[in-house]
Steps between C-alpha positions, in 0.01 A plus 500: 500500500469205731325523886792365726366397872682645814509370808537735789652433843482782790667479787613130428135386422278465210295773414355482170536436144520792251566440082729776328493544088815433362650420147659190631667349787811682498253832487310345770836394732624884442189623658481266766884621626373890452181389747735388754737774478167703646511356875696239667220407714287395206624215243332397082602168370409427152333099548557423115091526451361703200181648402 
């Protein structure tokens, strides 16, 4: 499993950077989209950078 780095906005600013484990990118994309479906106010971007 590969470390894939998340960037997190909150309330249309940059808040932090957080890495989930995922098999791949298509893993990692599939958890972004579940993250965001948590809270509109809060927003995860994959930036493409690995661990």
């Amino acid at each position: 499993m590969t470390m894939f780095e998340v960037q997190l906005f909150a309330y249309g600013q940059h808040f932090h950077f957080i890495f989930i484990q995922a098999e791949d990118m298509e893993d990692a994309e599939e958890q972004v989209n579940i993250l965001n479906s948590i809270d509109s106010d809060v927003s995860f971007q994959l930036t493409g950078n690995t661990k």
